[in-house]
N, C-alpha and C positions, 0 to 999 in steps of 0.2 A: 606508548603511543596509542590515543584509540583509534580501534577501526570498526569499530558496530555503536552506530545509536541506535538504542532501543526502547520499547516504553508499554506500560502496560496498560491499557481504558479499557471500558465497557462501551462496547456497541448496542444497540438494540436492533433485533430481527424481527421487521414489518412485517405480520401476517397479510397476504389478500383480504382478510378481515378487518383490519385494522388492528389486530391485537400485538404488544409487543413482548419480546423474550430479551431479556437482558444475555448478551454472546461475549463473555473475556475474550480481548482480544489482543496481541502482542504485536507492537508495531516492530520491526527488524530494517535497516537499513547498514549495509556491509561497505567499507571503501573499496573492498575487491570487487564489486560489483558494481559499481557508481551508478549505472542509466536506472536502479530498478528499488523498489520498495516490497517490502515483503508484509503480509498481513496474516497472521494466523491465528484463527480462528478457534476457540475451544470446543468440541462437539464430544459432550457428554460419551456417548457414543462409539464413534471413532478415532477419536484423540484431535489432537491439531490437524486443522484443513488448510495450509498453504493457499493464497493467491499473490502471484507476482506480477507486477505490472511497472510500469514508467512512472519514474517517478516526476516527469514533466508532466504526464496525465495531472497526478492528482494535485501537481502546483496549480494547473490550469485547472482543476475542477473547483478547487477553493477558490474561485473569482465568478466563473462563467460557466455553463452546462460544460461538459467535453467527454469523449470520448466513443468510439466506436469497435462493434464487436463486443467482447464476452465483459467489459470493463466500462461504467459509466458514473460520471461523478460528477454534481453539481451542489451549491451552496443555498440555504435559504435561510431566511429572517437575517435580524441584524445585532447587534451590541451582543451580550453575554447568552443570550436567546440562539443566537445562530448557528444551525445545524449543516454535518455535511450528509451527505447522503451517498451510499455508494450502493450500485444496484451489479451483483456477479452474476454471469449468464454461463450454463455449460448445458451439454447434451441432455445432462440429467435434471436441469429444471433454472430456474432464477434465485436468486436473495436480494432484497432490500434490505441495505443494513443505513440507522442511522447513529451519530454520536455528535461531540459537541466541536463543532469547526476550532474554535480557540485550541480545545488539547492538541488540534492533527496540526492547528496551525505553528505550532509551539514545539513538538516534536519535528517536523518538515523544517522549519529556520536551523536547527542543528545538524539535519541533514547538510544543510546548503553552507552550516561552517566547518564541518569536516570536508566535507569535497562541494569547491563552490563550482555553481553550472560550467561557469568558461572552463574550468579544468579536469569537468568528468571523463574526457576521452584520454590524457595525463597518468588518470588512476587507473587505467583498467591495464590488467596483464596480460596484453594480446600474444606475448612470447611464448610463456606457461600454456594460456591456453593452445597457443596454435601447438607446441610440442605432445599435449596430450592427445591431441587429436590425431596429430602423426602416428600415434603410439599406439591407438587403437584399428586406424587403417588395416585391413585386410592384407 
């Protein structure tokens, strides 16, 4: 049975400049986890940068502006042209990243046929989780 849709694109990282840097980026989505998507990031550097977010977010960001706080995600232009754009905020600064809305769009519909919206609360192992948290209680 699967339980991870995954996929691999290229982002590009907007400079303040306008310059851009092509970011490998691995989309991860888990059925254990259903409410959330996961994007990681390849940084030469530090290896993979995790960001996880809702994956209602980015349904909604592929139509219309959305989100607030450290996650923002909106779509522009149109037919094969059209980008999405997702902008990451943390203590240590911002990222503009953009790629092509069709791939996320195209990866996001498999999300939604492995765990469709009405049944993401269904998927999640609120049992497991609550016992581990027992388990570390003090």
């Amino acid at each position: 049975m699967i339980s991870c849709i995954d996929d691999l694109l290229h982002m590009e990282l907007v400079s303040p400049t306008g310059e851009r840097v092509v970011v490998p980026t691995h989309l991860l989505y888990r059925a254990q986890d259903p409410l959330s998507v996961e994007f990681l990031f390849d940084d030469i550097v530090r290896g993979p940068v995790p960001w996880i977010f809702a994956r209602e977010l980015l349904a909604a960001g592929m139509l219309t502006p959305s989100g607030d706080g450290d996650v923002h995600v909106w779509p522009t232009g149109t037919g094969p042209q059209a980008l999405l754009h997702l902008v990451l905020s943390s203590p240590h600064g911002s990222a503009h990243l953009t790629t092509a809305l069709a791939a996320v769009e195209r990866w996001l519909r498999r999300t939604y046929q492995l765990v469709p919206a009405d049944r993401e609360t269904e998927a999640l192992d609120l049992e497991t989780s609550l016992i581990q948290l027992l388990d570390q209680a003090p």
